[in-house]
TORKOL-4160 file (C-alpha; in steps of 0.2 Angstrom, whole numbers, padded with zeros to 4 digits, m for minus):
413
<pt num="1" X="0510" Y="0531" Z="0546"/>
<pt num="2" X="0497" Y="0524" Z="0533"/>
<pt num="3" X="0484" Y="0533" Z="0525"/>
<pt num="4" X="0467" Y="0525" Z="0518"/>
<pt num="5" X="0465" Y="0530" Z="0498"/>
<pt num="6" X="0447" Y="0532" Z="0491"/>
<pt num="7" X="0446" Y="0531" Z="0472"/>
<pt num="8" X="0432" Y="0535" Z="0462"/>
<pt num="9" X="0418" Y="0522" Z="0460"/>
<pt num="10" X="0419" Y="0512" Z="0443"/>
<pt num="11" X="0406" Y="0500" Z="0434"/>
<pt num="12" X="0414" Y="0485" Z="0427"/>
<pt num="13" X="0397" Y="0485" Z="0413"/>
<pt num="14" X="0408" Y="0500" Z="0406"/>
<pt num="15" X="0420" Y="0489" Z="0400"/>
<pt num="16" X="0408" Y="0475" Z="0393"/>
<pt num="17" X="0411" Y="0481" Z="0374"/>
<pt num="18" X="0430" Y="0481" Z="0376"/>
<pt num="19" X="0432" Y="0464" Z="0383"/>
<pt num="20" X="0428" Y="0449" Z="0376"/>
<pt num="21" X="0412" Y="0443" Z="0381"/>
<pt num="22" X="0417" Y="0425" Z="0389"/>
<pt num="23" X="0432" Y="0435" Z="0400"/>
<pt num="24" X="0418" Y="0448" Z="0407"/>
<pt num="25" X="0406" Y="0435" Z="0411"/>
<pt num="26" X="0422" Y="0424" Z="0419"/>
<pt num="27" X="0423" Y="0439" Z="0430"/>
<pt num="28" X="0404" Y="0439" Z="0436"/>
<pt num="29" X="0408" Y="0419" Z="0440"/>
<pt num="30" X="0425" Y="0422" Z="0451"/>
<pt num="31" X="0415" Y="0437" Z="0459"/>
<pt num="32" X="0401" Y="0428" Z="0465"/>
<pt num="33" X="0411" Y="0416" Z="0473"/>
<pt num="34" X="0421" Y="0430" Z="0482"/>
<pt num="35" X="0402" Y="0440" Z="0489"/>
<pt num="36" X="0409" Y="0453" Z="0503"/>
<pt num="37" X="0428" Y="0446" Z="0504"/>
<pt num="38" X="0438" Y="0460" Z="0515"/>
<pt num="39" X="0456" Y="0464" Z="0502"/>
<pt num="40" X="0467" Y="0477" Z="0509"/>
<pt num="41" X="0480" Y="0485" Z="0497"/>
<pt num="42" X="0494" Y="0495" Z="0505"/>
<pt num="43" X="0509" Y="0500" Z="0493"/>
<pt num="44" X="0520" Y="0516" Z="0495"/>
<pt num="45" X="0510" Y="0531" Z="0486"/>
<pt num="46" X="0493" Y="0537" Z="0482"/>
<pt num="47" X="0498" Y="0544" Z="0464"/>
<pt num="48" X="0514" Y="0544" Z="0454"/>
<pt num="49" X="0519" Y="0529" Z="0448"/>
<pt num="50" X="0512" Y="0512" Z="0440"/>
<pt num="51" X="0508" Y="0503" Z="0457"/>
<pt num="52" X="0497" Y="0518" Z="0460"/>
<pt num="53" X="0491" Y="0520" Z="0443"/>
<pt num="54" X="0483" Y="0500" Z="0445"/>
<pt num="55" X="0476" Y="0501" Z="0461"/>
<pt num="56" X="0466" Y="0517" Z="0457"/>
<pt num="57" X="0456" Y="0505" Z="0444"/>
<pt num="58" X="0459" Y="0488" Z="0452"/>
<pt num="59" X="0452" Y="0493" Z="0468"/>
<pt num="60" X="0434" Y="0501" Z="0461"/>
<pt num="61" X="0433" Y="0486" Z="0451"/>
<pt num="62" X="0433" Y="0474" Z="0464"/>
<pt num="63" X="0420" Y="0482" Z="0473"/>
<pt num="64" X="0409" Y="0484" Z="0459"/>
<pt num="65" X="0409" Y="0466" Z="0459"/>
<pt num="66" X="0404" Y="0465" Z="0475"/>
<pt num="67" X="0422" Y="0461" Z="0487"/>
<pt num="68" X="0427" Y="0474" Z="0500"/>
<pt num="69" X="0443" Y="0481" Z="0496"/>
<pt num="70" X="0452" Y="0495" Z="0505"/>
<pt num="71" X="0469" Y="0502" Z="0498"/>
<pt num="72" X="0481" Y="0510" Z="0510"/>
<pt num="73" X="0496" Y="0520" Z="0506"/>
<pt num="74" X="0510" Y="0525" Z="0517"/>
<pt num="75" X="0513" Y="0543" Z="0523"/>
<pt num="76" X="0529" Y="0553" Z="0518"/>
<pt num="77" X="0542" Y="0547" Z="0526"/>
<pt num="78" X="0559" Y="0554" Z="0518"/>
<pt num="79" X="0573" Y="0545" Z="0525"/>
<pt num="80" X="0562" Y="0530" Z="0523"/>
<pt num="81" X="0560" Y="0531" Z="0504"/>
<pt num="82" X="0580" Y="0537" Z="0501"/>
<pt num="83" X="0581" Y="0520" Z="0509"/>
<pt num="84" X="0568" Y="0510" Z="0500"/>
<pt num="85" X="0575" Y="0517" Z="0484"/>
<pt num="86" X="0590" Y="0511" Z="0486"/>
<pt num="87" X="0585" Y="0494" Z="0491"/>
<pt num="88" X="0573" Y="0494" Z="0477"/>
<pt num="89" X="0590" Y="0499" Z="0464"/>
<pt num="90" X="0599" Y="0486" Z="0475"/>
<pt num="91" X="0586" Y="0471" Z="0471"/>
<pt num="92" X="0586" Y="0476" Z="0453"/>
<pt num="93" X="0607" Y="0473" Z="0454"/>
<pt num="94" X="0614" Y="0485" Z="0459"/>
<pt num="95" X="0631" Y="0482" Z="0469"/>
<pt num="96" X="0633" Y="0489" Z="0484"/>
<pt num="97" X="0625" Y="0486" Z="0502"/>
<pt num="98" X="0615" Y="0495" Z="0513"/>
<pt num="99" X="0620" Y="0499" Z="0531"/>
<pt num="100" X="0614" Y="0492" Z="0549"/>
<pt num="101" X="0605" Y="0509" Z="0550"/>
<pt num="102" X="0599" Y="0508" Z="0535"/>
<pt num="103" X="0592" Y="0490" Z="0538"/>
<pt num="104" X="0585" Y="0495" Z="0556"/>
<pt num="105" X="0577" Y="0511" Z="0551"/>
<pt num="106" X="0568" Y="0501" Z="0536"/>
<pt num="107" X="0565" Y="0487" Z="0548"/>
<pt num="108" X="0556" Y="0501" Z="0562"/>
<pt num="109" X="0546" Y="0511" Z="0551"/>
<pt num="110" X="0539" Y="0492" Z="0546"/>
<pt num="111" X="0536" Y="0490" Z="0563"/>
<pt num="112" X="0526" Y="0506" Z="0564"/>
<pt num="113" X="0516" Y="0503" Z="0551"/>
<pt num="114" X="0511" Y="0486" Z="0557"/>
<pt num="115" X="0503" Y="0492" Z="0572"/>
<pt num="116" X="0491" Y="0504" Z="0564"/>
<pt num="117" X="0486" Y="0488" Z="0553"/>
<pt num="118" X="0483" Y="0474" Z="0567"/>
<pt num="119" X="0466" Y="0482" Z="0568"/>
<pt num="120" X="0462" Y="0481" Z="0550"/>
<pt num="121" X="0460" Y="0459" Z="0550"/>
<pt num="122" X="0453" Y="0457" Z="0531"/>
<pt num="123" X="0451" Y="0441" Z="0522"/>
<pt num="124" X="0468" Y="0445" Z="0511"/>
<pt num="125" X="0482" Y="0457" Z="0514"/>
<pt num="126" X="0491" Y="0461" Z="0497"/>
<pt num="127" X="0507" Y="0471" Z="0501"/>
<pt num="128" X="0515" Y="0479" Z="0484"/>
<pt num="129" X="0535" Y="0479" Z="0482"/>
<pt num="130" X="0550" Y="0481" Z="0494"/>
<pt num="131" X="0540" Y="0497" Z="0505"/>
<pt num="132" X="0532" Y="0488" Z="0516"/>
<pt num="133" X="0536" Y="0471" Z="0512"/>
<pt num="134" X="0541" Y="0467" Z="0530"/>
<pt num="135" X="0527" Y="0473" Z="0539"/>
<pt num="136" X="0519" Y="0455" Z="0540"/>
<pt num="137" X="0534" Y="0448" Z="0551"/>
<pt num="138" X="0525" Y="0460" Z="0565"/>
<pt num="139" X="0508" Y="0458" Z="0565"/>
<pt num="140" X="0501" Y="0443" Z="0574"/>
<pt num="141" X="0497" Y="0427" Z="0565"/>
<pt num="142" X="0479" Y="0426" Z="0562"/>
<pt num="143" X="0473" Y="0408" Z="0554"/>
<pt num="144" X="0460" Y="0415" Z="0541"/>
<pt num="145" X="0469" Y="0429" Z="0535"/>
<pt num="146" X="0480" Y="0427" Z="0519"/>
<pt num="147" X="0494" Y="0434" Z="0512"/>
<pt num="148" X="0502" Y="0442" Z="0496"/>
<pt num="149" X="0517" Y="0449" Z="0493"/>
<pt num="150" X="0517" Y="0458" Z="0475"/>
<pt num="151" X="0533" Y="0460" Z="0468"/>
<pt num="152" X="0533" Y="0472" Z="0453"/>
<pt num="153" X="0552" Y="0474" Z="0450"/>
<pt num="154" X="0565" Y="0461" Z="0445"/>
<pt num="155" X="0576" Y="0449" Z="0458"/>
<pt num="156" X="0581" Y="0438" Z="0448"/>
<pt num="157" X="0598" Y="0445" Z="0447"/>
<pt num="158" X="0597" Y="0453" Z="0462"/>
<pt num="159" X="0612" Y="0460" Z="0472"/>
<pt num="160" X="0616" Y="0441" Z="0486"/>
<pt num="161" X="0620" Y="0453" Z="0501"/>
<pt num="162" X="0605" Y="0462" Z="0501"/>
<pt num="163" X="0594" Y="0449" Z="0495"/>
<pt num="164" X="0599" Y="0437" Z="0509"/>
<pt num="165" X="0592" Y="0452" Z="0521"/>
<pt num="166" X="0578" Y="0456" Z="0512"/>
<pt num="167" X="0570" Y="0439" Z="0508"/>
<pt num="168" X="0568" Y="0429" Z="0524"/>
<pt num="169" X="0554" Y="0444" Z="0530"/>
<pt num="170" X="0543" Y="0436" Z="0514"/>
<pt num="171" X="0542" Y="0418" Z="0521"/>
<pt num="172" X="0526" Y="0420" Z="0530"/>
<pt num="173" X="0519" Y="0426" Z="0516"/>
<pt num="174" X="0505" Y="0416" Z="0508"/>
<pt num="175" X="0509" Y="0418" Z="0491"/>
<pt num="176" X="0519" Y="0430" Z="0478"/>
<pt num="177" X="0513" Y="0439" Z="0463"/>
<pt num="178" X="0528" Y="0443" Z="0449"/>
<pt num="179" X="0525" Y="0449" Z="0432"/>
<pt num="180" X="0535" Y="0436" Z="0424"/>
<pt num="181" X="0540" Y="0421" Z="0430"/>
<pt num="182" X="0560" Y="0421" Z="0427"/>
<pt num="183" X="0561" Y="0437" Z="0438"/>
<pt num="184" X="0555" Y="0426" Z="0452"/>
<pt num="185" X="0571" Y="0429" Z="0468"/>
<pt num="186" X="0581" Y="0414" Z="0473"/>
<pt num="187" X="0575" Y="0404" Z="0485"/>
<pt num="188" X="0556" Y="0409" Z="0484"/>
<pt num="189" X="0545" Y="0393" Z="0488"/>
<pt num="190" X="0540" Y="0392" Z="0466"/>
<pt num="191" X="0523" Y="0386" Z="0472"/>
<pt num="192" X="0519" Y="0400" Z="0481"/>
<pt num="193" X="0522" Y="0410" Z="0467"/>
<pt num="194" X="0509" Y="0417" Z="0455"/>
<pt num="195" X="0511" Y="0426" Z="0437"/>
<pt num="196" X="0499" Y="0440" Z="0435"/>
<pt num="197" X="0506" Y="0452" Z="0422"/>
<pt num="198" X="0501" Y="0471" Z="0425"/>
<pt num="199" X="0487" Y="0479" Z="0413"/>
<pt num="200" X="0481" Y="0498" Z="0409"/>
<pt num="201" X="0464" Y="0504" Z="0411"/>
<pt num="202" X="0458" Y="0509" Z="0392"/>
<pt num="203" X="0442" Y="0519" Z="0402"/>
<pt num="204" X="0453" Y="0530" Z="0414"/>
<pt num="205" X="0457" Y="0548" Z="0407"/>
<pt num="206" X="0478" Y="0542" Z="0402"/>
<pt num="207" X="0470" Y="0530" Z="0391"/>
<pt num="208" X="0453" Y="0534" Z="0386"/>
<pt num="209" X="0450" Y="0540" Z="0367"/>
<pt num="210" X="0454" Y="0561" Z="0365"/>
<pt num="211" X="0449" Y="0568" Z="0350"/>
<pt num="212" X="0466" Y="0572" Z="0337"/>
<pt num="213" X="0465" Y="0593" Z="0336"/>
<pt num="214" X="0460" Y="0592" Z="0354"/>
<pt num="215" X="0478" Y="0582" Z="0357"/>
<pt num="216" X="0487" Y="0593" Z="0348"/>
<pt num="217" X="0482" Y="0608" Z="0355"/>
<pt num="218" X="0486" Y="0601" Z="0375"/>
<pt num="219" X="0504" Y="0595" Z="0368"/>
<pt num="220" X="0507" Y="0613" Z="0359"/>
<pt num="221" X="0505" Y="0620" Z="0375"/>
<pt num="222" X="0522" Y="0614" Z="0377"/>
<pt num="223" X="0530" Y="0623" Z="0364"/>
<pt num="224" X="0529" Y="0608" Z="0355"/>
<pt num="225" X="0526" Y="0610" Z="0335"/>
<pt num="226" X="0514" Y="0597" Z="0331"/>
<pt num="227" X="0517" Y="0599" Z="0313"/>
<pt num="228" X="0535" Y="0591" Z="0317"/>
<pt num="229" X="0539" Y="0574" Z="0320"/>
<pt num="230" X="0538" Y="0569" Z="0338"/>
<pt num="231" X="0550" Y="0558" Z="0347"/>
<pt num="232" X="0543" Y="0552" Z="0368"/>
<pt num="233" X="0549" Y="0544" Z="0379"/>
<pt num="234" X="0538" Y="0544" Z="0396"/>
<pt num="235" X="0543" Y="0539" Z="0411"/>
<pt num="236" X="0548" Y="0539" Z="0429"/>
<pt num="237" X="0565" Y="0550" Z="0428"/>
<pt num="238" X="0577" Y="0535" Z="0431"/>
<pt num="239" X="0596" Y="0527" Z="0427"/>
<pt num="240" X="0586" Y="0512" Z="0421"/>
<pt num="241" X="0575" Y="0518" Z="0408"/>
<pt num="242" X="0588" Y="0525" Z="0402"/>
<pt num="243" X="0585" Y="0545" Z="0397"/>
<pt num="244" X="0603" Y="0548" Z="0393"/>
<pt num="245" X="0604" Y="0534" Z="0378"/>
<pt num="246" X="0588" Y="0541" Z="0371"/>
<pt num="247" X="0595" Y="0558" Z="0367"/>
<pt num="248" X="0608" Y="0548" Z="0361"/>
<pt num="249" X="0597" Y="0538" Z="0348"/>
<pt num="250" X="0587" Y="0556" Z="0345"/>
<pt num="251" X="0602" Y="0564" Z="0342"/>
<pt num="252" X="0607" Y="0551" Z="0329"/>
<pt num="253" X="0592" Y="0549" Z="0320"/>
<pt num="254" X="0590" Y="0569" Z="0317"/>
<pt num="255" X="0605" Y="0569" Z="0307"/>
<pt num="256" X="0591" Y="0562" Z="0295"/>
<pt num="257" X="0578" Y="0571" Z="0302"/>
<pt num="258" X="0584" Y="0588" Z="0306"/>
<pt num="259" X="0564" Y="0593" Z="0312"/>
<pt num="260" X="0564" Y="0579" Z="0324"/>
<pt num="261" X="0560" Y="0585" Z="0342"/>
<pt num="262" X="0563" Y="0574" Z="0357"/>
<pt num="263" X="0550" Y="0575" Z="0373"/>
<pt num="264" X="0555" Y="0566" Z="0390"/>
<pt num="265" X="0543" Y="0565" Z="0399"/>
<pt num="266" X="0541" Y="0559" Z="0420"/>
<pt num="267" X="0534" Y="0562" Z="0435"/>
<pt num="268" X="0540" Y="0566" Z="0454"/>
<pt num="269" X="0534" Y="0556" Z="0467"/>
<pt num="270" X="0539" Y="0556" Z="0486"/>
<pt num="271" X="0546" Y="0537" Z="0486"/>
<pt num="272" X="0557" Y="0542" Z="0472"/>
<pt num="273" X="0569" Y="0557" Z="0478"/>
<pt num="274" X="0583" Y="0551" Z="0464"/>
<pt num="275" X="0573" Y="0557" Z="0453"/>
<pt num="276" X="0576" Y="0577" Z="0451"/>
<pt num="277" X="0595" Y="0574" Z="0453"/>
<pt num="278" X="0591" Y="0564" Z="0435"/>
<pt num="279" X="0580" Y="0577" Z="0429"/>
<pt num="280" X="0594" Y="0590" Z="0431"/>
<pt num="281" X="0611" Y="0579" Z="0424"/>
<pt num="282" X="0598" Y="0576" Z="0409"/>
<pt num="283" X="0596" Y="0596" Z="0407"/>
<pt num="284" X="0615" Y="0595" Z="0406"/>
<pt num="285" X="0615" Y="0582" Z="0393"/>
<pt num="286" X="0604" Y="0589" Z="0382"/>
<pt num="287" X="0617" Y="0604" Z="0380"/>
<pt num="288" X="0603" Y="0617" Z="0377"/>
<pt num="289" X="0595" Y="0609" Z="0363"/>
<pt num="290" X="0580" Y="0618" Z="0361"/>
<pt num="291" X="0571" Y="0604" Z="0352"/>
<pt num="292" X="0574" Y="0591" Z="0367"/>
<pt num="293" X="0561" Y="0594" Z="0381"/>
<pt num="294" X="0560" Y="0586" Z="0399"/>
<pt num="295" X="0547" Y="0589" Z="0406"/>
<pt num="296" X="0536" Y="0583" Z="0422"/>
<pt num="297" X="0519" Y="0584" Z="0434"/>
<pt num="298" X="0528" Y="0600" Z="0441"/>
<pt num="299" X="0527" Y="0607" Z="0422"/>
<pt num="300" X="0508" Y="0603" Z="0421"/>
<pt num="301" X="0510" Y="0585" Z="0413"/>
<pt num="302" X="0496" Y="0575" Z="0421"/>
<pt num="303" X="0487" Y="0558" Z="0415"/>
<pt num="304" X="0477" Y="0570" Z="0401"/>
<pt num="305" X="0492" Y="0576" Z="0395"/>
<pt num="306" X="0501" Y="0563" Z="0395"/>
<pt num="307" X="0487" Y="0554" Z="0385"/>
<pt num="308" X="0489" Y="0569" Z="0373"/>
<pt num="309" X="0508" Y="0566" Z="0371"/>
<pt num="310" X="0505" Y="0549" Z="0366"/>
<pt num="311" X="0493" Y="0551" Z="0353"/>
<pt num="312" X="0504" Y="0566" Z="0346"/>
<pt num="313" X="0519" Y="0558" Z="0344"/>
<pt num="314" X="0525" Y="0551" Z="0329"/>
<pt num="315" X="0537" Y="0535" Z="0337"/>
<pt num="316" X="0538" Y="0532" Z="0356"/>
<pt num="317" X="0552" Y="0523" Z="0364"/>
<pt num="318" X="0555" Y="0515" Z="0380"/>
<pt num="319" X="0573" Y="0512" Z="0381"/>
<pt num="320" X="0575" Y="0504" Z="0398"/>
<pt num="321" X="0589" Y="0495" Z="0404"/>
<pt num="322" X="0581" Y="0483" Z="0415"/>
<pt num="323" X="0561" Y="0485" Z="0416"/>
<pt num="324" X="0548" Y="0476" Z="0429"/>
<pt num="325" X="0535" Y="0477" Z="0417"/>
<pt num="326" X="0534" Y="0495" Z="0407"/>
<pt num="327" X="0515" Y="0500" Z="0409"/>
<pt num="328" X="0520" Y="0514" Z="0397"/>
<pt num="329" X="0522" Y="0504" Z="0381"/>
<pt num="330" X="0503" Y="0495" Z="0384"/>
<pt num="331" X="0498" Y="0512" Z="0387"/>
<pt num="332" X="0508" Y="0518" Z="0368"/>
<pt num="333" X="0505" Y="0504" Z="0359"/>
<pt num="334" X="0485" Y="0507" Z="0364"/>
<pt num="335" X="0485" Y="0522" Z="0357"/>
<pt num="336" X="0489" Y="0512" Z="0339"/>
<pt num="337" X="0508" Y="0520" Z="0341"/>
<pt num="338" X="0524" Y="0512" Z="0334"/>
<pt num="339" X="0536" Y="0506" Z="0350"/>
<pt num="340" X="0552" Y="0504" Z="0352"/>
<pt num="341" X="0558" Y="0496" Z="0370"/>
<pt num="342" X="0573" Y="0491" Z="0380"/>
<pt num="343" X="0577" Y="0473" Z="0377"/>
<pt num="344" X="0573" Y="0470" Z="0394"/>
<pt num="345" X="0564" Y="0463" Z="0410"/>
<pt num="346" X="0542" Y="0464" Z="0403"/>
<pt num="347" X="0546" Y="0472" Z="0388"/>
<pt num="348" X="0550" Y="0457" Z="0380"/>
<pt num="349" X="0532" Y="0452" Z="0387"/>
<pt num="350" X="0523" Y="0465" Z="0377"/>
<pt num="351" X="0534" Y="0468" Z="0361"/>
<pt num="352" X="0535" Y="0455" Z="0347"/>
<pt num="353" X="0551" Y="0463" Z="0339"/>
<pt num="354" X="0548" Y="0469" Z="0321"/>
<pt num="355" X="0524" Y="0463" Z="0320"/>
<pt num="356" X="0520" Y="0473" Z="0334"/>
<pt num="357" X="0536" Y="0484" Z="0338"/>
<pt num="358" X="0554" Y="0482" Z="0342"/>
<pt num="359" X="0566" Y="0477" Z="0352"/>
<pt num="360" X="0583" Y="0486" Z="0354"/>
<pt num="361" X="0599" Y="0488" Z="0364"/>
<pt num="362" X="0610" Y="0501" Z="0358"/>
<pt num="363" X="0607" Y="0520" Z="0353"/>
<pt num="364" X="0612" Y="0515" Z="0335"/>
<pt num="365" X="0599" Y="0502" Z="0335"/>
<pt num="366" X="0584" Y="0514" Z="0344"/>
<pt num="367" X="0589" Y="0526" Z="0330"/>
<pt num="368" X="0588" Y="0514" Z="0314"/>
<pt num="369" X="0571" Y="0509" Z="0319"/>
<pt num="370" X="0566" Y="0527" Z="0323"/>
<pt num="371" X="0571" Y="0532" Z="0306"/>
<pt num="372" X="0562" Y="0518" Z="0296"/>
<pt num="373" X="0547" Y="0522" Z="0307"/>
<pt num="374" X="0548" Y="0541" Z="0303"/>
<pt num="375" X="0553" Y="0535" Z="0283"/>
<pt num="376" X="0536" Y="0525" Z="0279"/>
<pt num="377" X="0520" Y="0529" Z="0289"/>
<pt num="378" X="0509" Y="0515" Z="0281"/>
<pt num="379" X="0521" Y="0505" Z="0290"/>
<pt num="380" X="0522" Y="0515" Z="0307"/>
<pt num="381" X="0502" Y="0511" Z="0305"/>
<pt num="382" X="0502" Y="0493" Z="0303"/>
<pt num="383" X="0514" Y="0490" Z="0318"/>
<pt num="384" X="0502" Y="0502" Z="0328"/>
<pt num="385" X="0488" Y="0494" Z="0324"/>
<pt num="386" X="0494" Y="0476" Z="0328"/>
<pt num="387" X="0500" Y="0483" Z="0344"/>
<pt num="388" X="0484" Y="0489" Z="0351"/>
<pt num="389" X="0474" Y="0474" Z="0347"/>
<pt num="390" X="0489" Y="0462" Z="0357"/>
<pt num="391" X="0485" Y="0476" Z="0373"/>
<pt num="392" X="0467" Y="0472" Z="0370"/>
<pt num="393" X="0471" Y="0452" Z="0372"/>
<pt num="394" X="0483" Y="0452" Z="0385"/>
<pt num="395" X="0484" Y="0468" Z="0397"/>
<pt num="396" X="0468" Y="0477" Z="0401"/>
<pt num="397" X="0464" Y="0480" Z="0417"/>
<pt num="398" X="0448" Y="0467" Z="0416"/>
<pt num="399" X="0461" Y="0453" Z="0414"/>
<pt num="400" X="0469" Y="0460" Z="0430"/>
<pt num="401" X="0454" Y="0461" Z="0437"/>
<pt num="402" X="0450" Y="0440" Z="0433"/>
<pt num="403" X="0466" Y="0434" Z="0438"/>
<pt num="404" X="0467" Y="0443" Z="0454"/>
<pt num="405" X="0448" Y="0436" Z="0459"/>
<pt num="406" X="0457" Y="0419" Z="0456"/>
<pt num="407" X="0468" Y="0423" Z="0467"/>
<pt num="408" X="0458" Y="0427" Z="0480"/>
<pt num="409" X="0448" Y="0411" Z="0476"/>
<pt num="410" X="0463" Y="0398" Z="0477"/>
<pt num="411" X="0468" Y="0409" Z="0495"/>
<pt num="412" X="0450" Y="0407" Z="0503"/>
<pt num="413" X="0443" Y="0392" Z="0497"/>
């Protein structure tokens, strides 16, 4: 039922001329403290998402510094993930309700999975997002080990039936990480909770510097012309990032730009079965336009490529409806590129509208920013540059890494 993930060793000395030298030295001081401390991760999937994306860096990290961390995923369970998708679109407010099958099949395979962990015992179990949120209400009540529930979606305006299932198997928990503080659920015990915002790894190969013609040359591939200006959005194919008001904002914009071409990108993953029936009603929306390409990991888009997009493109947009956090504009705005997002959910974290990107709500408004972007590239620069150097303050993976160790600190003292 749950598998063990073994990411590739990392060295947090790499990262010592990209941080700030008193937050890497912070780092070697919460670590010390921490010498040998067993952390188990267990989150739905080994690749494929942000949640993923994290704990392949996060979990290296903490054991170049000396913890014990093991990450954990859970094996594919079909009917499981249709179920934990819709509680997941059901917690971010969806209306609705799920049925006593529903609940009892999500409330077994937690079961399952519980009894291949009551053998583990670490210092600190961190369990990520809805999957296998409920897991702790069946394993056995063990005095020194503590417990963290990480929420990276939105409950703040959560859908009341389902929430008044859901929550009560997150009372035993020993604290709760959100991404922001408002998207905290009703009825959460607020000193339990903890704000730790979500950071991308500038060293890993989505993120780490590519050389232009090199870029170029992985995004031609694509049947991109990388002489024409270049729209993307990247994401997970999803109702709430909202693909279909993109083309909408593309198609307006072009009437100024007839070269514009649009590229939406995401990625399939096994607790995310909605996605290809988005992926095809977004063929059909895009009515054979031969400058619109969707495209995904089963097209050859991997972290490299997607890296390669980035850099390419002239504007990227994230147009979300509601958003836990949006990895995907830390990972733009990195690059030095000009961002337009939703306004919503942890965009509003990471964009100042109009000094290091903007903030939109409508096509119409998507489209007048990607205009004036595309109009003066001095511009497009200034906002790109002001927006990496906010990433480098606020949401590398070092800074993960420091808050998390505090975390462990305050549980185990």
């Amino acid at each position: 039922m749950i598998k063990e993930v073994k990411p590739e060793k990392a060295s947090l000395e790499n990262y010592k001329k990209i941080v700030k030298p008193k937050e890497y030295e912070e780092v070697l001081d919460l670590a010390k403290k921490l010498k040998g401390a067993s952390i188990i991760h267990l989150n739905a999937t080994a690749s494929g998402g942000g949640v993923a994306e994290i704990l392949n860096s996060l979990i290296p990290l903490l054991s170049s510094v000396g913890l014990s961390p093991k990450w954990y995923f859970i094996k594919k369970v079909y009917k499981f993930f249709e179920i934990t998708k819709e509680i997941h679109n059901l917690l971010q407010g969806k209306a609705g309700d799920l049925t006593k099958e529903q609940k009892d099949f999500y409330l077994a395979i937690n079961e399952e999975i519980a009894k291949e962990m009551r053998d583990l015992k670490p210092d600190v179990w961190v369990m990520h997002d809805p999957q296998p949120a409920a897991c702790l209400q069946f394993l056995p009540t063990i005095a020194k080990t503590k417990s963290i529930w990480r929420c990276h979606i939105d409950t703040s305006k959560t859908n009341a039936k389902v929430w008044r299932w859901f929550s009560p198997s997150l009372k035993k928990y020993d604290r709760y990480i959100y991404s922001v503080r408002r998207y905290i659920g009703e009825g959460l015990d607020y000193k339990k909770c903890v704000i730790i915002p979500p950071a991308i790894d500038p060293l890993n190969q989505k993120n780490s510097e590519m050389d232009p013609l090199f870029a170029k040359q992985v995004v031609a591939r694509f049947k991109i012309d990388t002489e024409r200006p270049l729209l993307s959005q990247i994401s997970r194919f999803d109702p709430w990032k909202d693909p279909w008001g993109v083309i909408d904002s593309y198609r307006i914009a072009k009437k100024k730009f007839p070269n514009l071409q649009l590229a939406l990108i995401g990625s399939f993953s096994v607790d995310d079965p909605q996605a290809y029936d988005v992926k095809e009603e977004l063929k059909v929306y895009a009515n054979g336009d031969k400058d619109i390409h969707i495209l995904s990991n089963l097209d050859g888009i991997q972290a490299l490529e997607v890296n390669a997009f980035q850099r390419v493109s002239d504007v990227i947009i994230q147009k979300s409806i509601r958003e836990g956090f949006g990895l995907t504009v830390a990972e733009a705005m990195w690059k030095g590129k000009p961002v337009i997002g939703g306004r919503a959910g942890g965009i509003l974290e990471q964009i100042e509208d109009g000094v290091n990107g903007f903030l939109v709500t409508t096509a119409a408004q998507a489209a007048e920013r990607i205009t004036q972007l595309l109009d003066d590239e001095n511009f497009a620069r200034r906002i790109g540059e002001k927006g990496k150097e906010s990433v480098r303050s606020r949401f590398l993976i070092t800074r993960l890494l420091r808050d998390h160790l505090k975390l462990y600190n305050d549980l185990l003292s």
